[in-house]
C-alpha positions as CSV (number, residue, x, y, z in Angstrom):
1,X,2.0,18.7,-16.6
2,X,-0.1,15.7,-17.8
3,X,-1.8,12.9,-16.0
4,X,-4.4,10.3,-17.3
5,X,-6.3,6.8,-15.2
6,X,-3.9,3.7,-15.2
7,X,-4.2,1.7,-17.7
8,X,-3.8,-2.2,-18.0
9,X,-0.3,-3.2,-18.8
10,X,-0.2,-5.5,-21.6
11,X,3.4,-4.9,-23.7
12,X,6.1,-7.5,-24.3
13,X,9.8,-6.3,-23.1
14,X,13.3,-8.1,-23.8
15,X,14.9,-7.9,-20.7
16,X,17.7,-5.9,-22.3
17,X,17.8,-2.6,-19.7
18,X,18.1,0.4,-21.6
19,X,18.8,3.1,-19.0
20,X,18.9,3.4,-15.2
21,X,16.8,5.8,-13.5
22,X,16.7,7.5,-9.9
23,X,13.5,7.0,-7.8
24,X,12.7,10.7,-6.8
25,X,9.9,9.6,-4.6
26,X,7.4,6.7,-3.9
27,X,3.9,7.8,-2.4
28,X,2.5,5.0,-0.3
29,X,-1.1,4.9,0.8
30,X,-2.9,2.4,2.7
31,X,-2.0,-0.6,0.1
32,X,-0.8,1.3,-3.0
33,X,1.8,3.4,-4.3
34,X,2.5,6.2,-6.3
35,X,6.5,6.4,-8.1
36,X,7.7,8.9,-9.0
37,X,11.4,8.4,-11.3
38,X,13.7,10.8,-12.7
39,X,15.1,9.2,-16.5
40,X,16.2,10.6,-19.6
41,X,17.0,7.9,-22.5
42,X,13.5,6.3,-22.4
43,X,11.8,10.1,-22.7
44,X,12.4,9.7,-26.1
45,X,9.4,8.6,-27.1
46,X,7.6,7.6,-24.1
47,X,3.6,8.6,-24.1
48,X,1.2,8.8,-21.8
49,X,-0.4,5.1,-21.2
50,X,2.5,3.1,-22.4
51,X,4.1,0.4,-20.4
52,X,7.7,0.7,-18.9
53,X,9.1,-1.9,-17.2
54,X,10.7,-0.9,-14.2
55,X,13.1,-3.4,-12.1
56,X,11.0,-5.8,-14.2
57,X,7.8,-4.9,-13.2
58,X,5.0,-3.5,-16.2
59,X,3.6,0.0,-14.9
60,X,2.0,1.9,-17.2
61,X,3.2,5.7,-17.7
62,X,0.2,7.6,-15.6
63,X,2.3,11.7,-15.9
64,X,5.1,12.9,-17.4
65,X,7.1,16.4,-16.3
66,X,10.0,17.2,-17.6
67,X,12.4,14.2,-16.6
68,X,10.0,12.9,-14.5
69,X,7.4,10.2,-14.9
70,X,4.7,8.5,-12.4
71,X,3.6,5.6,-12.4
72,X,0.8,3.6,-10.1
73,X,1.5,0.6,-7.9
74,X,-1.3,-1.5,-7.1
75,X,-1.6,-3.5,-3.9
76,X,-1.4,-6.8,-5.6
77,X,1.9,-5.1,-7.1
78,X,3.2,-4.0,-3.7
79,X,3.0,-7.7,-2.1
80,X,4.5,-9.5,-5.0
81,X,6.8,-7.5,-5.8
82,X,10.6,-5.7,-4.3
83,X,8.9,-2.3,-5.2
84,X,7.8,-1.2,-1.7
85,X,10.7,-1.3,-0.6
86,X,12.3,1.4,-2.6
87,X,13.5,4.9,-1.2
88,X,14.3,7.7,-2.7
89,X,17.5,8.1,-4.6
90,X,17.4,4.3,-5.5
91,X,18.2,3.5,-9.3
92,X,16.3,1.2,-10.9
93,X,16.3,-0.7,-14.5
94,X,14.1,0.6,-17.2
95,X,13.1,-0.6,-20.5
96,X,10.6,0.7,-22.6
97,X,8.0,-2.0,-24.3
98,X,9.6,-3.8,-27.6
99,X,8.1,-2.3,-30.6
100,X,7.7,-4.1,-34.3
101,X,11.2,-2.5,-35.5
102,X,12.8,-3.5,-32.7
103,X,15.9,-6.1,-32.4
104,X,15.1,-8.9,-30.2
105,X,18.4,-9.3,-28.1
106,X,17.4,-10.8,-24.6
107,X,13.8,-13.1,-24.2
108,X,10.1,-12.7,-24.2
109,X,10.1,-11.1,-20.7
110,X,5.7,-10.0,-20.2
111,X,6.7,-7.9,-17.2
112,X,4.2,-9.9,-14.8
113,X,6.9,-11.4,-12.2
114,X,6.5,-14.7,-11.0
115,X,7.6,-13.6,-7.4
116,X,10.7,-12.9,-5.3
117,X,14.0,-14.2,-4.6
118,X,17.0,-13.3,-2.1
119,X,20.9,-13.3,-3.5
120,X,22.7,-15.4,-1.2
121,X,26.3,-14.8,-2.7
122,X,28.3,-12.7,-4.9
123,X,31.0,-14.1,-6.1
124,X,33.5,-12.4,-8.6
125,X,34.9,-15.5,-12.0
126,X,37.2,-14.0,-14.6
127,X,35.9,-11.5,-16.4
128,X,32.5,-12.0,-15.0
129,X,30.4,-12.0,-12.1
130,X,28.4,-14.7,-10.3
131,X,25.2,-14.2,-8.8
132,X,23.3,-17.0,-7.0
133,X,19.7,-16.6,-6.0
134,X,17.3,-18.4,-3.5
135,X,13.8,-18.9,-4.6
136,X,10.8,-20.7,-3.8
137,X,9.6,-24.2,-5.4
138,X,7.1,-22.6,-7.4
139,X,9.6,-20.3,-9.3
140,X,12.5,-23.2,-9.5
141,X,9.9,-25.8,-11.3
142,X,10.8,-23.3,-14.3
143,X,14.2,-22.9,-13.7
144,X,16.7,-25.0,-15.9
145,X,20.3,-24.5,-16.8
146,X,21.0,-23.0,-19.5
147,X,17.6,-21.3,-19.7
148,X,16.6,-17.6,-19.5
149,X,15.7,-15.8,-16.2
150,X,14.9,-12.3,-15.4
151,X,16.1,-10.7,-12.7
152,X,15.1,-7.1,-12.2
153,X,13.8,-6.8,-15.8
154,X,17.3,-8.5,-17.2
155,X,17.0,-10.9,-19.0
156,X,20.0,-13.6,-17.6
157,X,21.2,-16.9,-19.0
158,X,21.0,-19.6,-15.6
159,X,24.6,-21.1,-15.7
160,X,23.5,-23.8,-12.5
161,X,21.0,-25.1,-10.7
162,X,20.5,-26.5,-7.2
163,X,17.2,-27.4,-5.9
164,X,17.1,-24.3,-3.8
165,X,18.4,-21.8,-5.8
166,X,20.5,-21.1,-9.0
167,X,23.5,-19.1,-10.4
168,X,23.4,-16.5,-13.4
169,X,26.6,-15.0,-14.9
170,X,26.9,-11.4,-15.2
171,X,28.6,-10.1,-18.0
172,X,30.9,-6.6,-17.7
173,X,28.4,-5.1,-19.9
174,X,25.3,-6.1,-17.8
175,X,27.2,-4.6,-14.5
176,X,27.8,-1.2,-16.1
177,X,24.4,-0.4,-17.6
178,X,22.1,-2.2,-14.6
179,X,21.6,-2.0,-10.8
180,X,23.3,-5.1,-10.4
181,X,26.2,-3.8,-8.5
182,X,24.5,-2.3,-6.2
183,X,22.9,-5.2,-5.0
184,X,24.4,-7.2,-2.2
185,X,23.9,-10.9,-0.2
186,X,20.2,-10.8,1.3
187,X,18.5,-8.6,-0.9
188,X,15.6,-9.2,-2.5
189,X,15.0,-9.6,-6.6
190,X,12.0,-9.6,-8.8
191,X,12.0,-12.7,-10.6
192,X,9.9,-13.7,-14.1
193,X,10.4,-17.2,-15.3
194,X,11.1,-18.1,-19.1
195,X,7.1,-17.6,-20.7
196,X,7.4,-20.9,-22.5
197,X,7.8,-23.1,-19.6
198,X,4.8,-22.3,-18.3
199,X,2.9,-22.8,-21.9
200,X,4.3,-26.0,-22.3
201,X,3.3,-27.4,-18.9
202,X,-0.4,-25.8,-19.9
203,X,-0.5,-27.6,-22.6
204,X,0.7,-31.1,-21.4
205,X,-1.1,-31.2,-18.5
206,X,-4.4,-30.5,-21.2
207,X,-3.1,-32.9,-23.7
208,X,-5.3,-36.5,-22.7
209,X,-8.0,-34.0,-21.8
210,X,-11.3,-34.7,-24.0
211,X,-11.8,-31.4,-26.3
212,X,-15.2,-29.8,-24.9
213,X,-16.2,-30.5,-28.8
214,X,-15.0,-32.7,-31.4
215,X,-15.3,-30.5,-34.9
216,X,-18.2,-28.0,-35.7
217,X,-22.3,-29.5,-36.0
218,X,-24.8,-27.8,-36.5
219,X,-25.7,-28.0,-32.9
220,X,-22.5,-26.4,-32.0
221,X,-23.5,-23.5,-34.5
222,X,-26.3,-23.1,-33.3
223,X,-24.9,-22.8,-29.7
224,X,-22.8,-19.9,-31.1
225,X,-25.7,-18.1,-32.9
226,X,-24.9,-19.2,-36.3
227,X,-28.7,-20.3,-37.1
């Protein structure tokens, strides 16, 4: 057995799940956690100190034991997030960080959720399966139809939206490889807005601000110890 600090989690995922895995046993102190998740597919190539996205959250791979990997939970973690609630024997979504020979087949998804929501109905349409989810204002300002959601790590095209709320359509596909099914009305979801959104509000609500400095001088250089 191997074990090393936490590191900061700072990887780009795709919301595509590759495998689910089985929570063998969470740890809880006082306000953090320790998991504990049995897995198979992302072993692979999974290293000590790399980011794994589980149920959409970034932890970063802390021991590894056989099938079995840890991973810390920090307090701000634990209050943002659906992962104190988990049990043992719970499957989760996991998907390793997308590397440079990767395809790209879901969205930018960072692995830093944006908060919570709670599915409200379950509804079954053709082939598919509807899902509609309750969220706060702050999360539905970023929510458009059409757009890309994650939900639990997946990355989810929104098919509606209310002002309360909006509806994702879940593929056969999706429903076999991800927790999904398991989920019923009034549980709670991890939920990370589309990336770009959010940089194109930054950026508008900067745009008529005066730049802190027009151009280079040499006063400028000299502020930067050019001179």
């Amino acid at each position: 057995m191997i074990s090393l600090l936490k590191a900061r989690c700072s990887k780009t995922f795709t919301g595509i799940i590759e495998e689910t895995g089985t929570v063998l046993r969470i740890i809880k102190s006082a306000r953090s956690a320790v998991l504990k998740i049995k897995a198979k597919l992302v072993l692979a190539d999974l290293k000590l100190g790399d980011s794994l996205a589980v149920n959409g959250i970034c932890l970063t791979v802390t021991d590894i034991a056989g099938y079995t990997i840890s991973a810390d939970i920090m307090p701000e973690t634990l209050t943002r997030s659906s992962l104190g609630q988990l049990k043992s024997g719970n499957q989760v979504n996991l998907e390793r960080a997308l590397s440079l020979n990767s395809r790209f087949g879901g969205h930018i998804v960072s692995g830093h959720i944006d908060g919570t929501g709670i599915i409200t109905q379950i509804k079954p349409d053709e082939n598919a399966v509807l899902y509609t989810v309750t969220t706060p204002p702050a999360i539905m300002k970023y929510v458009v139809e059409k757009g890309s959601i994650a939900i639990d790590g997946i990355s989810l095209t929104v098919v509606e939206v209310t002002p309360t709320g909006f509806d994702v359509s879940v593929i056969p596909h999706t429903m076999q490889n991800t927790i999904l099914p398991q989920k019923k009305a009034g549980d709670t979801v991890n939920l990370e807005n589309d990336i770009i959104g959010k940089y194109v509000e930054k950026l508008l609500i900067n745009a008529d601000a005066p730049p802190a400095h027009q151009g280079l001088s040499a006063e400028r250089l000299y502020e930067l110890g050019y001179f």
